[in-house]
C-alpha positions, -999 to 999 in steps of 0.1 A, spaced: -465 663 -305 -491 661 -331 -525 656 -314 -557 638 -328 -571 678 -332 -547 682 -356 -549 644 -375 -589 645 -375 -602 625 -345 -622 592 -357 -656 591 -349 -678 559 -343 -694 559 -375 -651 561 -392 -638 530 -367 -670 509 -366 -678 503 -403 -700 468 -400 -689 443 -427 -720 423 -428 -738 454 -439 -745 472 -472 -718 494 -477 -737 520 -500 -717 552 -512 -739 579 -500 -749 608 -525 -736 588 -553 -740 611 -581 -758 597 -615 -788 573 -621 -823 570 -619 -841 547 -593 -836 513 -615 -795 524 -613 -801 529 -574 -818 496 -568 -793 480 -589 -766 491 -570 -787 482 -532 -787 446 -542 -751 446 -556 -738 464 -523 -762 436 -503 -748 411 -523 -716 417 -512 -724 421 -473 -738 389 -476 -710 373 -488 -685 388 -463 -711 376 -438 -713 336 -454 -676 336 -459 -671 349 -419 -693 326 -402 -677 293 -422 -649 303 -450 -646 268 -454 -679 259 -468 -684 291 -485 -701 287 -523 -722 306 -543 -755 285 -536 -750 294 -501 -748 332 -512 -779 329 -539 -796 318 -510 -791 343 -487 -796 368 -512 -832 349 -526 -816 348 -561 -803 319 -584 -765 310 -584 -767 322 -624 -780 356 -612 -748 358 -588 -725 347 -620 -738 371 -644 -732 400 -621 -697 390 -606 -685 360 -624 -665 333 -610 -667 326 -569 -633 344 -569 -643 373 -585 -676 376 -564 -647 375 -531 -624 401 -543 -654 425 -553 -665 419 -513 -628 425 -504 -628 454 -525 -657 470 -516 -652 470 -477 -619 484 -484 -631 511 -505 -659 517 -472 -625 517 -454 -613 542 -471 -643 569 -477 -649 568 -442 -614 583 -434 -617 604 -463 -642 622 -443 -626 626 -407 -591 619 -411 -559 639 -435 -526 642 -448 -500 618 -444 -523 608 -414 -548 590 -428 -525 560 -434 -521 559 -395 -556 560 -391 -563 535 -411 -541 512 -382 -571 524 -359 -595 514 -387 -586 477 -390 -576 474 -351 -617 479 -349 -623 455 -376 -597 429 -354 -616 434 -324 -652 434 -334 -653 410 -366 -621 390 -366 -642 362 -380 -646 387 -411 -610 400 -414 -589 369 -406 -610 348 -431 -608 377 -458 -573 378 -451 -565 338 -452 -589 337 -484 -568 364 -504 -539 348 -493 -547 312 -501 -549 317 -538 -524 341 -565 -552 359 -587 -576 370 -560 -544 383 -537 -529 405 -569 -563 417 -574 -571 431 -537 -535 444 -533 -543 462 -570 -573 480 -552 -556 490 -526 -524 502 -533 -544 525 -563 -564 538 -539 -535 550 -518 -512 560 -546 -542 588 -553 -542 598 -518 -500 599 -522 -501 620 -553 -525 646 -536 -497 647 -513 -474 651 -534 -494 684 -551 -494 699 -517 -457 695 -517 -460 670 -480 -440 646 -503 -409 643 -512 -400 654 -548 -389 621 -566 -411 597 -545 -430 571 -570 -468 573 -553 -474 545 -575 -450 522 -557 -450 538 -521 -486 531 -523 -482 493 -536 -454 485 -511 -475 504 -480 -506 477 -492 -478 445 -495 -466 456 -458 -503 461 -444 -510 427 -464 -486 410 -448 -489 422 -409 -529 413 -415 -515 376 -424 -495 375 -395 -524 390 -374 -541 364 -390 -521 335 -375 -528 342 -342 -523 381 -330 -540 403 -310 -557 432 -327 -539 452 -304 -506 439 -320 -524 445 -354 -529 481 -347 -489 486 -339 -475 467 -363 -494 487 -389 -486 521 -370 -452 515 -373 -448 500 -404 -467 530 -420 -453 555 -400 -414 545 -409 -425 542 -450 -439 575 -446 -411 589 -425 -387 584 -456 -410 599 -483 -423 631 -463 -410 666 -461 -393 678 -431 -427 697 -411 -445 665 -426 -424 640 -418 -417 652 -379 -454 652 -372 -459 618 -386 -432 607 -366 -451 619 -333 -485 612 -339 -501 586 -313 -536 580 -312 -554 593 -289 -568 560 -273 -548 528 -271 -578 507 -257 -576 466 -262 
């Protein structure tokens, strides 16, 4: 069976990625110290509104945000538009977090199993955060397409360096394995969403992703996916 030596084991820092804090990308190349500051109150911006939105999504505004943040609401609209477009770029950027974290301890076809363990975290910790990000996607067509954009281009790119290391299938479209990966994971977040455990989260999402991947993996590739378990099934 494939063990968590082999898939990268996640570490504290991979599973416990806090929401309500600014998710900075570390070492980001280019840009003096005005860019840098720029980019601290536009990643502080956006923990803030993930933190507003989870503590009452249905009195979340902008004022509420420019608050919280000690700027005006005109501030907030000249650097992300529109109250929708200010939620998606919080959506966004915690799923981008999401996914640089695993970058660094998880590989392969594994990561998209990982990222089960990821959001199981997420479930149990901040499910204030998660179900009202999901219910506020969900609730309205633009923002939805937008976040499912996002993510399904961020795993088509980790699908086609599959595919150069020859773990895919020739033939596969990464482009649309990675979109209908993001409409499954969408969905069983919804249904989390409703009224699920994070525990149920967690294997939904393992076996959803495990049997897409199953079909679009080489033999060696597609075996080990099939055996992989993590190595904790806590809560």
């Amino acid at each position: 069976m494939a063990s968590r030596a082999e898939t990268g084991k996640l570490d504290e820092v991979t599973l416990g990625i806090d929401p309500f804090t600014a998710l900075l990308v570390k070492d980001e190349p280019g840009g003096g110290r005005s860019l840098r500051r720029q980019r601290r109150r536009r990643a502080m911006a956006l923990a803030v509104t993930r933190k507003v939105l989870a503590e009452s999504p249905e009195q979340f505004t902008m004022r509420r945000v420019a608050e919280e943040c000690g700027v005006t609401v005109q501030t907030l609209r000249n650097g992300f538009g529109r109250r929708e477009d200010l939620l998606v770029a919080a959506f966004n950027d915690h799923t981008s977090a999401v996914w640089r974290a695993l970058d660094r301890t998880s590989r392969g076809p594994f990561l998209f199993l990982d990222l089960a363990l990821v959001y199981h975290r997420c479930a149990a910790q901040t499910p204030h955060f998660l179900r009202a990000m999901v219910m506020c996607a969900m609730a309205s067509t633009r923002p939805l397409a937008l976040a499912q954009r996002h993510g399904a281009t961020i795993k088509s790119a980790h699908l086609r360096s599959l595919a150069q290391s020859g773990t895919l299938r020739t033939g596969v479209d990464a482009q649309a394995l990675g979109a209908h990966i993001t409409r499954l994971n969408t969905f069983m977040m919804y249904e989390w969403a409703q009224g699920g455990t994070a525990a149920e989260l967690r294997r939904a999402m393992i076996d959803g992703n495990r049997l897409l991947l199953m079909g679009a993996l080489t033999g060696h590739a597609a075996a080990d996916v099939e055996a992989w378990e993590p190595a904790c099934l806590d809560g």
